[in-house]
Rosetta silent file (secondary structure, phi, psi, omega in degrees, C-alpha in Angstrom):
SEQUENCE: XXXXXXXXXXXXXXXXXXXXXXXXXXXXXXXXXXXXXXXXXXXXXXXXXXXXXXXXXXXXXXXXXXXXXXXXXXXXXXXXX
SCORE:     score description
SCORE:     0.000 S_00000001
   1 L     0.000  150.602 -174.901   20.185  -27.693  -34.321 S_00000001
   2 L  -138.334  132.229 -126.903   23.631  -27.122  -33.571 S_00000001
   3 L   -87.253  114.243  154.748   25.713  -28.156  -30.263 S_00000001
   4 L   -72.198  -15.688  165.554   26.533  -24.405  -28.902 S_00000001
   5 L   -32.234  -48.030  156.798   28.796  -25.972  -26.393 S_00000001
   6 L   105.501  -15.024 -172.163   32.125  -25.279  -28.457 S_00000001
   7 L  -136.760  172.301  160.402   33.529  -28.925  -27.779 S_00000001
   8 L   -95.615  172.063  149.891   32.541  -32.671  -27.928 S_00000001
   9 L  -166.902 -131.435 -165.846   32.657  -34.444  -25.050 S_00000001
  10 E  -105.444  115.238 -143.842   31.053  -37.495  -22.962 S_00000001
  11 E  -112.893  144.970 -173.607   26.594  -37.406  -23.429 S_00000001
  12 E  -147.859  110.306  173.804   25.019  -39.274  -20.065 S_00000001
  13 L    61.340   19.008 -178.091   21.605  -39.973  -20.405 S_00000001
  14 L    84.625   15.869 -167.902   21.170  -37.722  -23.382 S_00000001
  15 E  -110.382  152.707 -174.073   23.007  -35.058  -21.351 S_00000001
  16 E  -134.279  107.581 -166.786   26.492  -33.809  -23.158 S_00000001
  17 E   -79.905   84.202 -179.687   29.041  -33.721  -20.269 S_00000001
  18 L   -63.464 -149.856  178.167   31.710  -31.061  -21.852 S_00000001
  19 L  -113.302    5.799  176.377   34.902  -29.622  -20.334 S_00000001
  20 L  -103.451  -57.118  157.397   32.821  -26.296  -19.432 S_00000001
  21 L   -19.404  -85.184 -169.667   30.117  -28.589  -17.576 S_00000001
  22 L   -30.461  -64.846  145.501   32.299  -30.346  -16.034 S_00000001
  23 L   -24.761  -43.864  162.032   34.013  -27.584  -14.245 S_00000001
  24 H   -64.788  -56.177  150.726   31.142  -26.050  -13.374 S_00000001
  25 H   -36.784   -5.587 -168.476   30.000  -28.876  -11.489 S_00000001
  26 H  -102.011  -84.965  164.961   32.794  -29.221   -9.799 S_00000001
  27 H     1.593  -72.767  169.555   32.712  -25.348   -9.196 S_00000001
  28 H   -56.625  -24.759 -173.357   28.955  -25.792   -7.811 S_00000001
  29 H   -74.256  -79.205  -68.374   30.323  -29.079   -5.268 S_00000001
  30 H  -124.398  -51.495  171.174   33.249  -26.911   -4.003 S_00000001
  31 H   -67.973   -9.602 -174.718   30.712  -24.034   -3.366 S_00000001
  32 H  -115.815    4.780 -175.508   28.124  -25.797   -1.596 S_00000001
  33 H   -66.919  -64.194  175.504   31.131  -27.570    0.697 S_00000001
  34 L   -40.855  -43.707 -170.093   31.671  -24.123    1.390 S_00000001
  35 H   -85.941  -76.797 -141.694   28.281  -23.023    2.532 S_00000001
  36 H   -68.477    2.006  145.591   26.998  -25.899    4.574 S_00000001
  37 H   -82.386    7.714 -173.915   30.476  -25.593    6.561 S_00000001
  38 L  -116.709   82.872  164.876   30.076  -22.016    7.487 S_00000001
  39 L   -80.506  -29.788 -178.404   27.007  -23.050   10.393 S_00000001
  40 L   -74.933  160.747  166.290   27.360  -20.335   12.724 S_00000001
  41 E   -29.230  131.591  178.380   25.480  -17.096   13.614 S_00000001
  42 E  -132.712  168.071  175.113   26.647  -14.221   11.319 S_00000001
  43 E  -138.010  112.500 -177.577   24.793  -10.544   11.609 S_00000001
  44 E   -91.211  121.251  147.628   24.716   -9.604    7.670 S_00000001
  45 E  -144.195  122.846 -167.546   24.448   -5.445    7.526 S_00000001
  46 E  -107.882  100.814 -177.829   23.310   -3.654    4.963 S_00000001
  47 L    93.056 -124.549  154.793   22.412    0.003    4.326 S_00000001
  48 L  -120.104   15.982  168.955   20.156    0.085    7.406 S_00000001
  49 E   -93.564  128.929 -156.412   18.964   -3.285    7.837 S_00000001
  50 E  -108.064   93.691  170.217   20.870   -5.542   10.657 S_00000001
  51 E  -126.139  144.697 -172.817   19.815   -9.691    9.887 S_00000001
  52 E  -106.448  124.480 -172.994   20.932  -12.056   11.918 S_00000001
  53 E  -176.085  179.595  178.018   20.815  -15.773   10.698 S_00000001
  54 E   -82.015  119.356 -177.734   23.319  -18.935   10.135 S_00000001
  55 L   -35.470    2.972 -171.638   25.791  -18.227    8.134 S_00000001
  56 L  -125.644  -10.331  168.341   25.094  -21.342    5.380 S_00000001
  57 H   -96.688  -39.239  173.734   21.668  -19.824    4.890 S_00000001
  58 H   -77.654   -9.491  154.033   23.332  -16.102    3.958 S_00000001
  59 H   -59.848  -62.897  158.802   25.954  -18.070    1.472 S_00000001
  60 H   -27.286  -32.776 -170.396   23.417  -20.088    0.207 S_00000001
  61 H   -91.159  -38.188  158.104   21.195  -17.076   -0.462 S_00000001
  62 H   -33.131  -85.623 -162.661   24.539  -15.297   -1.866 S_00000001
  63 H   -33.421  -72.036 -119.957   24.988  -18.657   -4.079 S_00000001
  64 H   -87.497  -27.366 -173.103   21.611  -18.900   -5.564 S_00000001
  65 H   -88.093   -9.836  158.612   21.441  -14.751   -6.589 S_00000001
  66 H   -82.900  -48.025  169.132   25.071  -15.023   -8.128 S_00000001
  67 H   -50.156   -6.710 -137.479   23.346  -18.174  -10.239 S_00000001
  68 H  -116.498  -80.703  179.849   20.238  -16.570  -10.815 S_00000001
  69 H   -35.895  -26.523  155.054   22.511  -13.231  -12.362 S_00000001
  70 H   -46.316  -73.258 -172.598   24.606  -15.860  -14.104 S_00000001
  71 H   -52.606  -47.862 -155.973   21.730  -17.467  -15.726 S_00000001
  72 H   -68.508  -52.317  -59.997   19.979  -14.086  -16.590 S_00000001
  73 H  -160.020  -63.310 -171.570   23.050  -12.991  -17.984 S_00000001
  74 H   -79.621  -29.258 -170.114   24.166  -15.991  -20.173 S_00000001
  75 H   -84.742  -78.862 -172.257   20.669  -16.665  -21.620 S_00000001
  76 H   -39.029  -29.591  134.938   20.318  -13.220  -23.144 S_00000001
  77 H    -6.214  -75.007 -168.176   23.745  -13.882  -24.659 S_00000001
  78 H   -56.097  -55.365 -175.130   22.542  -16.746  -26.156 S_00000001
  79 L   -44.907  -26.858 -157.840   19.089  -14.852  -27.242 S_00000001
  80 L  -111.798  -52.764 -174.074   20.994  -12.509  -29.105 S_00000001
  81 L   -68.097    0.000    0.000   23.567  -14.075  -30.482 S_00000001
């Protein structure tokens, strides 16, 4: 098998911590700062639905459906290529 990663870099636990990784993680801290510091009431509306909720639960929900589209996105890359 062969490391699709594009670089070497520093393996943790059998994990291979690139310069892509890395970033990302970083990315993912920096983003999750962000949501749990946005606590107040927000009224999200859309189309014709009006929701009402804390504002680190609609980022969070935001977060996980840009990751999810990310994921979906990158692995069928991969499948194909």
């Amino acid at each position: 098998m062969s490391d699709q990663s594009g670089g070497s870099g520093l393996s943790v636990g059998g994990f291979s911590l690139t310069g892509r990784r890395i970033i990302g993680i970083i990315i993912g801290v920096i983003a999750l700062i962000f949501v749990f510091s946005n606590t107040g009431e927000v009224t999200l509306k859309f189309l014709w639905l009006d929701v009402s909720a804390p504002g680190w639960l609609m980022l969070l929900i935001l977060l996980l459906a840009g990751f999810l589209v990310g994921f979906m996105i990158g692995r069928k890359r991969y499948k194909d290529g």
